[in-house]
C-alpha positions as a printed Julia matrix, in Angstrom:
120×3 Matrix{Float64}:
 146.16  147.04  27.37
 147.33  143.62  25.82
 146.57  142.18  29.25
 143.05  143.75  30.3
 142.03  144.15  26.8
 139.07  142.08  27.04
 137.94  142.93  30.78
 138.53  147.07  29.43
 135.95  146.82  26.94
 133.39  144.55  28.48
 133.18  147.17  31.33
 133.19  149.9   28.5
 129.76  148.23  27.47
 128.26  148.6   30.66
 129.52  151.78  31.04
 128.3   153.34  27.88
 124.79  151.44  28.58
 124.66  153.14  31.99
 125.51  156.87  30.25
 123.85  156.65  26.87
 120.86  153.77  27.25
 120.27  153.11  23.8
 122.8   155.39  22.18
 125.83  153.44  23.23
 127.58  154.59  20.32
 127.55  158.2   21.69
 130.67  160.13  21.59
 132.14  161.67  24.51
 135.55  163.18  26.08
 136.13  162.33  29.62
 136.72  164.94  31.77
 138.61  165.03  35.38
 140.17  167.65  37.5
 141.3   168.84  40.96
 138.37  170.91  43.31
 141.41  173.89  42.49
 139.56  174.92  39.33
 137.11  177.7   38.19
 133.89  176.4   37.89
 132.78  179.3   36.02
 135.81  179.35  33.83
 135.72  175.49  33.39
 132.38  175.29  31.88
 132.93  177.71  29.19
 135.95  176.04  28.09
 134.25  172.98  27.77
 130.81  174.07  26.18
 133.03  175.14  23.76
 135.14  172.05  23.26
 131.67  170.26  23.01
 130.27  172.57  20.89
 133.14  172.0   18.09
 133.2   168.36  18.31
 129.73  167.32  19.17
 130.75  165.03  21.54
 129.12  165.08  25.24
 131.34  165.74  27.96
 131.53  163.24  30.73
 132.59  164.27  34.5
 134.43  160.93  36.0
 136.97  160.65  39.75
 139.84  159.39  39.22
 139.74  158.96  43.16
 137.5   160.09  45.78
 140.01  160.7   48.41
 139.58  164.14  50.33
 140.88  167.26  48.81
 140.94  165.52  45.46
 137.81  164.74  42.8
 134.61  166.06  43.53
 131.25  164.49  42.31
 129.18  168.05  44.03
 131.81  170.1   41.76
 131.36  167.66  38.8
 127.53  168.15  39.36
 127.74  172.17  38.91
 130.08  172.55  36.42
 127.6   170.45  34.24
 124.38  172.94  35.65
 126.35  175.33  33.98
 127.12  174.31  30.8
 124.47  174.71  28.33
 125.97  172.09  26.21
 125.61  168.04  27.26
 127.27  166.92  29.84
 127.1   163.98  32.73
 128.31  163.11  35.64
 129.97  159.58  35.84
 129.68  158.32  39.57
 131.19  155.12  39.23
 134.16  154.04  41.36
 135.37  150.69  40.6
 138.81  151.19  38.91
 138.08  148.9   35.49
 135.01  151.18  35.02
 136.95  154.26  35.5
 139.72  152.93  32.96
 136.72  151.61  30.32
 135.69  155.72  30.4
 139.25  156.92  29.87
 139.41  154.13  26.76
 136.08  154.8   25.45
 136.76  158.67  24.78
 137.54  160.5   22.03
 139.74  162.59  24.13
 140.65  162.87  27.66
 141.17  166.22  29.9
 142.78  165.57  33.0
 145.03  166.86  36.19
 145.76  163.76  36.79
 149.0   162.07  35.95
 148.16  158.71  36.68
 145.02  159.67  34.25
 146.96  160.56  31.55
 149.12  157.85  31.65
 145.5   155.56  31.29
 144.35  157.73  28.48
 147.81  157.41  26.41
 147.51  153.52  26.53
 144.42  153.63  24.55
């Protein structure tokens, strides 16, 4: 944090322009999992969660490897929910760290992800 401070939060500007043009203040929890989970199950857990907080729920990779995030899963879990949610597509690694520090709260299966979101 003390030594990518400043390159963190000039990619969270252009990563909150990109999700919320002209709302940049939006708040949001970031939201990343495994293809392992219930779709079905997933998105009523976190209609709820956005529900109670009023915060929009973003979808972001922590990797796109094979067998590991899914942007297609991402994609229908948010069809499903009834509450707001979006897909974040990006995959250039400051990007994907400016989401993690931007959020109110981060839900992960990722280790290295919660490592990211307990620095900020």
């Amino acid at each position: 944090k003390e030594l990518y401070g400043d390159l963190v939060s000039s990619k969270l500007e252009e990563v909150r322009k990109s999700l919320f043009p002209g709302d940049e203040d939006k708040k949001y929890i970031a939201v990343q999992f495994k293809k392992s989970f219930n779709v079905h199950y997933l998105s009523n857990i976190l209609d709820n969660v956005a529900r109670k907080t009023g915060c929009t729920i973003v979808f972001f990779a922590a990797g796109t490897a094979p067998g590991h995030d899914s942007f297609d899963l991402y994609k229908n879990v948010t069809e499903q929910m009834k509450e707001p949610a979006l897909v974040y597509e990006g995959e250039d690694v400051w990007k994907t760290v400016a989401v993690i520090s931007g959020a109110e709260a981060v839900f992960s299966s990722s280790l290295h992800v919660r490592i990211m979101a307990f620095i900020y």
